[in-house]
Every structure is written in C-alpha cells, then in structure tokens.
N, C-alpha and C positions, 0 to 999 in steps of 0.2 A: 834677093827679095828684101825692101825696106820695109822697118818696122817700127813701131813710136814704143816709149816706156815711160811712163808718169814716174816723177818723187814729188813728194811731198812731205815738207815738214814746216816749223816754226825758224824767224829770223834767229831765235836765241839759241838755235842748234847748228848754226851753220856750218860748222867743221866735222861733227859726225854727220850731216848731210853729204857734206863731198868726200867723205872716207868711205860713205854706203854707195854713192856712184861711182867711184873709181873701185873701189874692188866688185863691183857688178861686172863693169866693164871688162876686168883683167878676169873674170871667173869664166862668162861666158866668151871672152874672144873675140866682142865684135868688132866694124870698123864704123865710128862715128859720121854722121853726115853734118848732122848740126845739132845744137844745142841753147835751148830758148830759155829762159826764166820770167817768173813773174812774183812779186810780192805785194800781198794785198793789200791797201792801203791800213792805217793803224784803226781800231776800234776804240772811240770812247767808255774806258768804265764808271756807267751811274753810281756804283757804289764807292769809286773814287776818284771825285771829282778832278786832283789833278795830274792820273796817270792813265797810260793806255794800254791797252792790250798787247802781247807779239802779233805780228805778221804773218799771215802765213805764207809758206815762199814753195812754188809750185816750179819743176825742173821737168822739161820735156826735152828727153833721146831722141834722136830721130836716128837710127843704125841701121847697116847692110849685116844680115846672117849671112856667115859664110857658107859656101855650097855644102849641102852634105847636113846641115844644120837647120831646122826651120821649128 
C-alpha cells in the first residue's frame, strides 16, 4: 500500500530537516517511491526594509509500507 508523509520546516534548518527524514525512513523501514520538495518563495519584512524572511521548505514521501505493516 502507498502512502504520502509531509516535512516541513524552514530553508535555515535544512540539515536537521534531512537528519529527521532519513532516520524516519531508517526507523520505519519503508521503500521510497518519490520524493517532491517545494520552498516558498521569500517574504518581505516591513519592519526591515532590507531583509527577508526564511522560506519555508515543504518535503513530501511518497512510500510503499511493507506487508504486514500499515
């Protein structure tokens, strides 16, 4: 059976993002089908006019549970 798993976090965390997907993956066992990303464009801060927000970066699983597993 395929299954989707959302991550989400900010562009300035991006290696504890992929330390939290990869031992996800290694904890439950699954087998990957694909793997999508998206990061949101940057937000202007009004209150400082010459800097921007982080991004936020959105990671979608698509995985096979193995039999026996759901």
């Amino acid at each position: 059976m395929r299954k989707i798993k959302f991550f989400k976090s900010v562009e300035t965390e991006l290696s504890a993002l992929e330390s939290e997907i990869n031992q996800w993956i290694e904890s439950e066992g699954v087998e990957l089908v694909s793997v999508t990303g998206n990061i949101s464009p940057q937000t202007h801060l009004q209150t400082a006019p010459d800097t921007f927000s982080v991004s936020d970066v959105l990671v979608i699983l698509t995985y096979e549970v193995p039999h026996g597993k759901a």
